[in-house]
C-alpha positions in Angstrom: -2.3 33.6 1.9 -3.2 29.6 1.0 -2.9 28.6 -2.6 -3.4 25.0 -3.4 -3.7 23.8 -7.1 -4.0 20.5 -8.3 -4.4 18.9 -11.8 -4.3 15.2 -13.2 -3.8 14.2 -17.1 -2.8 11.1 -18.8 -1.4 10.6 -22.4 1.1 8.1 -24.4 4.1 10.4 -23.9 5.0 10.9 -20.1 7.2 14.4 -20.7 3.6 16.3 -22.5 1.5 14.8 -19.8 4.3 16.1 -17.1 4.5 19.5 -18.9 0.5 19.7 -18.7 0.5 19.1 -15.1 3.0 21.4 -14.8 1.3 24.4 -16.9 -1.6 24.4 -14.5 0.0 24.0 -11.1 2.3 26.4 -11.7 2.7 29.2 -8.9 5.0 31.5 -7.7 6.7 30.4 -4.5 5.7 26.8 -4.7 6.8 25.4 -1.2 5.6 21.5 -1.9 4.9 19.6 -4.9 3.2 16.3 -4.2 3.0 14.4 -7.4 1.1 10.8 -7.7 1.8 8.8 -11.2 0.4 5.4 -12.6 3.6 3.0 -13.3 2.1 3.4 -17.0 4.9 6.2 -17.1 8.7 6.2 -16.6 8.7 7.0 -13.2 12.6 8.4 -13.0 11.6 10.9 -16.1 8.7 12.0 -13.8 10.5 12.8 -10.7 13.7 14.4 -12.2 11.3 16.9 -15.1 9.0 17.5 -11.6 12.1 18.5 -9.5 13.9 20.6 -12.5 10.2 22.5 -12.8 10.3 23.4 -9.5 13.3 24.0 -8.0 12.9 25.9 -5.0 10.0 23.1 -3.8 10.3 20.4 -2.0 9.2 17.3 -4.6 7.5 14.2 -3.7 5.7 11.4 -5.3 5.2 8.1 -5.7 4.1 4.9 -7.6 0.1 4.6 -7.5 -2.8 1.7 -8.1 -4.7 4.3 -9.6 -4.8 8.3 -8.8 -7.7 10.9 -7.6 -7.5 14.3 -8.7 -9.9 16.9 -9.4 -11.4 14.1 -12.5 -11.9 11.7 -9.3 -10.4 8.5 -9.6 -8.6 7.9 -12.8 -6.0 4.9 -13.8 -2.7 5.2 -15.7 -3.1 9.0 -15.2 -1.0 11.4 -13.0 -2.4 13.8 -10.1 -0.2 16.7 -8.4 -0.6 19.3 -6.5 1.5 22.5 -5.6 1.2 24.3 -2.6 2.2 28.2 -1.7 2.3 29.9 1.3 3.5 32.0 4.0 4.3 30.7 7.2 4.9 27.4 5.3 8.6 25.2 5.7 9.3 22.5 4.7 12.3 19.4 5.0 11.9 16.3 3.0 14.6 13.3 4.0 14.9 10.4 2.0 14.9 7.3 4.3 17.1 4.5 2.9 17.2 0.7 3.3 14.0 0.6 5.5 13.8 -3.1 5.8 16.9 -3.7 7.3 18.3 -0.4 8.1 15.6 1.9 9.2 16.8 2.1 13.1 19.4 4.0 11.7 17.9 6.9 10.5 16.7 8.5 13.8 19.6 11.2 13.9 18.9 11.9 10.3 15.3 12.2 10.7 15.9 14.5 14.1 18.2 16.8 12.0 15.5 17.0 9.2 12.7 18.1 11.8 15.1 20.5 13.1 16.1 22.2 9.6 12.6 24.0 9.8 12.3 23.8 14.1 10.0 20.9 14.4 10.9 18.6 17.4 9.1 16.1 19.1 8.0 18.7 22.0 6.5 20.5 19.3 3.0 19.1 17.9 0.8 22.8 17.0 2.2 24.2 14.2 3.6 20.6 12.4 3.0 17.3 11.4 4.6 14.8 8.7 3.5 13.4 5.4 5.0 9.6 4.6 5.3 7.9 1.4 6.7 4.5 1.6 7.9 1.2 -0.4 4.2 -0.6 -0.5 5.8 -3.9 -1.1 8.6 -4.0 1.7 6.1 -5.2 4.5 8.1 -2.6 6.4 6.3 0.4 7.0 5.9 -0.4 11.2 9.6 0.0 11.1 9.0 3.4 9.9 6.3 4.2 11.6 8.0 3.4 14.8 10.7 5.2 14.8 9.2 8.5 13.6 6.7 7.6 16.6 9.6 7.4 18.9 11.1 10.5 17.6 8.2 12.9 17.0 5.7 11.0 19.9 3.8 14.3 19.4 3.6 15.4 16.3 0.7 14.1 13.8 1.4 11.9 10.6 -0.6 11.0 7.4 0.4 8.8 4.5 0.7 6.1 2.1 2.3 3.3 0.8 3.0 3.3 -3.0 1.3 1.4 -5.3 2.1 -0.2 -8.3 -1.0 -0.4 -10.9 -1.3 -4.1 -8.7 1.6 -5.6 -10.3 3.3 -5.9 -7.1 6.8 -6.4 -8.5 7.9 -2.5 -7.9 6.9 0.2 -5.9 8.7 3.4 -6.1 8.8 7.0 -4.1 10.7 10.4 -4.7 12.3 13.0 -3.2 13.5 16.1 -4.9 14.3 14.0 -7.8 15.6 11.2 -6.5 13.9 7.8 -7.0 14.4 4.8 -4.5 13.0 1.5 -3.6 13.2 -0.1 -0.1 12.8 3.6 1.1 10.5 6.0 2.8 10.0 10.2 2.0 9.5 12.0 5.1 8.4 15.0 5.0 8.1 17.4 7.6 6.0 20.8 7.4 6.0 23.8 9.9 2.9 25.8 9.2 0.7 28.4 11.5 -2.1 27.7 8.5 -4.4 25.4 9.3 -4.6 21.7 8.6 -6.6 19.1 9.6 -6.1 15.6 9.3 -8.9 12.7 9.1 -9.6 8.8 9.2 -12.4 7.1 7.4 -13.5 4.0 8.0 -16.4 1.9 6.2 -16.4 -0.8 7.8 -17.8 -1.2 11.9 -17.4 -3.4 14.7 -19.5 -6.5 15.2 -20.4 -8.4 18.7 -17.4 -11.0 17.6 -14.0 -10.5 19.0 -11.2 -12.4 19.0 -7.4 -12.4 21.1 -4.7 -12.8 19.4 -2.9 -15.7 21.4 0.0 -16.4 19.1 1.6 -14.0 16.0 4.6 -13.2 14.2 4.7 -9.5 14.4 7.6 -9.8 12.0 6.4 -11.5 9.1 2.7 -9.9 10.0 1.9 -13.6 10.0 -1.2 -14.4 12.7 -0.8 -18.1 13.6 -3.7 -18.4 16.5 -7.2 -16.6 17.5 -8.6 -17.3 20.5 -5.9 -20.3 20.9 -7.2 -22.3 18.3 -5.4 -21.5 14.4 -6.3 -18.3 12.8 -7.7 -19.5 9.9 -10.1 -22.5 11.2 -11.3 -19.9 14.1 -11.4 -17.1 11.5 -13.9 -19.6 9.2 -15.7 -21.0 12.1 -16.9 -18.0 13.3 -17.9 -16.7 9.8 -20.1 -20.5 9.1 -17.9 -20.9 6.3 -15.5 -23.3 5.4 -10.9 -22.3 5.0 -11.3 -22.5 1.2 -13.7 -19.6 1.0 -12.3 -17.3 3.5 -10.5 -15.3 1.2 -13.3 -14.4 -0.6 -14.3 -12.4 3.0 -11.5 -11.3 3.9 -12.1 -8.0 2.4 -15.8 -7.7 3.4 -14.8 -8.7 7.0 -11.3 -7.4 7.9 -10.4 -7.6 11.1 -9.7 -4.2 13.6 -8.3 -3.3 16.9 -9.8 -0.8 18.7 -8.1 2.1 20.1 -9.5 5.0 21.8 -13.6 4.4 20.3 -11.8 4.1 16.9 -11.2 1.4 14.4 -7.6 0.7 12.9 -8.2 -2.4 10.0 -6.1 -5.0 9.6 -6.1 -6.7 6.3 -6.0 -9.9 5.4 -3.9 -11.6 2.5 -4.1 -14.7 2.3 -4.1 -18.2 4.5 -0.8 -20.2 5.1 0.0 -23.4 5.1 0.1 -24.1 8.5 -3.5 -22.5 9.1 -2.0 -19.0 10.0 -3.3 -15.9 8.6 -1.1 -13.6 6.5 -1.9 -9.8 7.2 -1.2 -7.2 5.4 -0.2 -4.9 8.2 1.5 -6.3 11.8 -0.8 -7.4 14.8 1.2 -7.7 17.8 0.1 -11.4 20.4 -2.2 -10.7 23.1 -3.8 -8.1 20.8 -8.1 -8.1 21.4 -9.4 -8.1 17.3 -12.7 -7.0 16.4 -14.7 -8.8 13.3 -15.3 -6.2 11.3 -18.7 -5.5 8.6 -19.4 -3.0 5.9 -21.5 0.4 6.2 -22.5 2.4 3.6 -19.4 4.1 1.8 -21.6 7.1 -0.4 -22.9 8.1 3.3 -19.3 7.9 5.1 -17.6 10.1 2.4 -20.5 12.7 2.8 -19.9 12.3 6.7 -16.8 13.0 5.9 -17.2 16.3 3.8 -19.5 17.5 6.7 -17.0 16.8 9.6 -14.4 18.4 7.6 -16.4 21.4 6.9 -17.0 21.7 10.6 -13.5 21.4 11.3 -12.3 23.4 8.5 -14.7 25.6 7.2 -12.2 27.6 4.8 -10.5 24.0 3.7 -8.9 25.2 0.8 -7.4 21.6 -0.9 -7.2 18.4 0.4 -4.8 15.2 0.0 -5.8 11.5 0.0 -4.5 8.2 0.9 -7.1 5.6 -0.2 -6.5 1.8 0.3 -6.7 0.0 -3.2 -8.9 -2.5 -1.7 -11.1 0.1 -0.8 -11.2 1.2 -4.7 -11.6 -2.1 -6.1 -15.0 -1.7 -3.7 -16.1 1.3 -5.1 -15.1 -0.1 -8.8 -17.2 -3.8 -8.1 -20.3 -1.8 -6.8 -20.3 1.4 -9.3 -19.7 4.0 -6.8 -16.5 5.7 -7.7 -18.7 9.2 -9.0 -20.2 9.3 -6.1 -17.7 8.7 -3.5 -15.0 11.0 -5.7 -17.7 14.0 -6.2 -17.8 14.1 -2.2 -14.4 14.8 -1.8 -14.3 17.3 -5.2 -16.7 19.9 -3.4 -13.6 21.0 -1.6 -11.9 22.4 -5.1 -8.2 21.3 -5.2 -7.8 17.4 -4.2 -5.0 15.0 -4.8 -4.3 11.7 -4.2 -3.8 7.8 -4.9 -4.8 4.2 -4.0 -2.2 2.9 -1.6 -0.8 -0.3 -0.6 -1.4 0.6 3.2 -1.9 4.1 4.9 -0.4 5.4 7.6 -2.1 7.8 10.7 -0.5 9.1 13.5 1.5 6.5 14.9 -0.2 3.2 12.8 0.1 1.6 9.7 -3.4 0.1 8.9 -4.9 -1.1 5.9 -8.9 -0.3 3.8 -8.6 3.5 5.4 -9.1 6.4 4.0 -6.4 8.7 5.9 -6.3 12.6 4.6 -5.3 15.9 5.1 -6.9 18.7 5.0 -5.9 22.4 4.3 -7.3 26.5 5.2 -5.8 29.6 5.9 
């Protein structure tokens, strides 16, 4: 037997709003606790009064730019959500110093698969949920190793947010809070799960290569041999000063297997390059991307999950920020968050950058999905 429950509250005084979320969440046998909080609240009080309320869990959270819960999207609130089950293991491993460090985890990160029999021969029963510093521009590092280690097992995640302060992202696990790091956790389950990529955004006939980039610094410095920025304008019949005020209506995406992995854009350097929120690699083929309809993705979105998961008992979600701010500018957050309340327990939080399978992309919404 599934049990999922989920809750979100907000208040002055972080330990009543913990202790409400806690009161309804509550179940016997808790295996994971996933717990999203606005930085509104002292994040280390959070995480340790979490992990002391459930012991026997795994515990993980993180920093937010605003939560989604079973109110829809809220801000300077927290959203958890406790899950029980047979048949349902799970081994969390902090990953430390990800900027610089991260190679260095790999026999950590084997050994933490293995605690509950996961390996990377084994993709049917298992996959991963990330959380991960959103301002350490390092989650390819991350995402490539677990890629190299698990090539077969399937990931969902996010990157922590900070109520878009951007001067401190956090994430927890089992009550201990770090920066520059990444929770991994691993679960082993024979109940079902699904997970799920949405998109709102579609190719257009305009395609660029990306003849020069520094996959490092996610910097793009040349499209179609000319620089990024000028080529990026041109094509647009606008002029460098306004492209960032389209660089979130017309994101660029590579396209992998019929699917659509966005790339955002930050800002424009001095040199004319492009600064990316997530790493494009040289020789890459971009697509020019436009906006669909969001209201009629998310109920595409119910529907396909419904097909796939008929019993889906709870879900999580990892939605980009710049996707909210979308929903917030054109009045659509009841709408979209209804959608996704249909399926009774939900969780969730707007992210600096999500993370699917084996990619770290950016305005996606990546979730997972849960049935007997």
């Amino acid at each position: 037997m599934l049990n999922i429950k989920s809750f979100n509250a907000d208040g002055p005084d972080t330990a009543s709003v913990v202790q409400t979320i806690v009161d309804s969440i509550k179940q016997d046998e808790a295996k994971l606790v996933v717990f999203f909080t606005s930085t509104k609240y002292d994040f280390g009080m959070v995480s340790k009064l979490m992990k002391e309320n459930f012991p026997g869990s795994d515990v993980i959270g993180c920093t937010t730019s605003g939560e989604i819960g079973p109110q829809g999207f809220t801000e300077g609130s927290i959203s958890a959500m406790s899950m029980a089950a047979d048949n349902f293991e799970t081994s969390t491993y902090l990953m430390k110093n990800i900027k610089n460090k991260a190679i260095f985890a790999k026999n950590d990160l084997v050994n933490a698969g293995q605690k509950i029999g996961i390996s990377s021969y084994d993709s049917k029963n298992g996959f991963i949920i990330t959380l991960i510093d959103g301002l350490q521009a390092s989650e390819e590092k991350v995402m490539n190793i677990l890629g190299n280690c698990f090539s077969n097992l399937d990931i969902v995640g996010g990157s922590a947010g900070d109520d878009l302060k951007f001067n401190g992202t956090f994430v927890s696990a089992n009550g201990e809070v770090c920066q520059d790091a990444a929770v991994i956790t691993f679960v082993r389950t024979s109940k079902k799960f699904f997970l799920y990529k949405e998109n709102i955004y579609v190719p257009t006939d305009i395609e660029f290569k990306v003849t020069k980039a520094d996959i490092n610094n996610r910097l793009i410095l040349e499209l179609d041999g000319k620089p990024a920025a000028e080529e990026y304008a041109r094509v647009l019949g606008i002029s460098i000063d306004q492209l960032p005020d389209y660089f979130t209506s017309n994101p660029l995406g590579r396209i992998f297997m019929n699917s659509v992995w966005i790339t955002s854009s930050k800002s424009v350097g001095d040199n004319g390059s492009i600064n990316a929120y997530s790493a494009i690699t040289q020789n890459s083929i971009v697509k020019l991307l436009k906006p669909i309809d969001a209201v009629a993705e998310a109920k595409k979105t119910v529907q396909v999950i419904n097909e796939k998961l008929p019993d889906c008992k709870g879900i999580i979600l990892f939605n980009c920020i710049l996707r909210y701010l979308q929903f917030k500018k054109e009045n659509i957050c009841t709408e979209i968050s209804s959608e996704f309340l249909k399926f009774g327990s939900v969780c969730g939080f707007n992210t600096y950058g999500e993370q699917f399978n084996k990619l770290h992309v950016n305005q996606t919404l990546a979730l997972i999905a849960f049935g007997e």
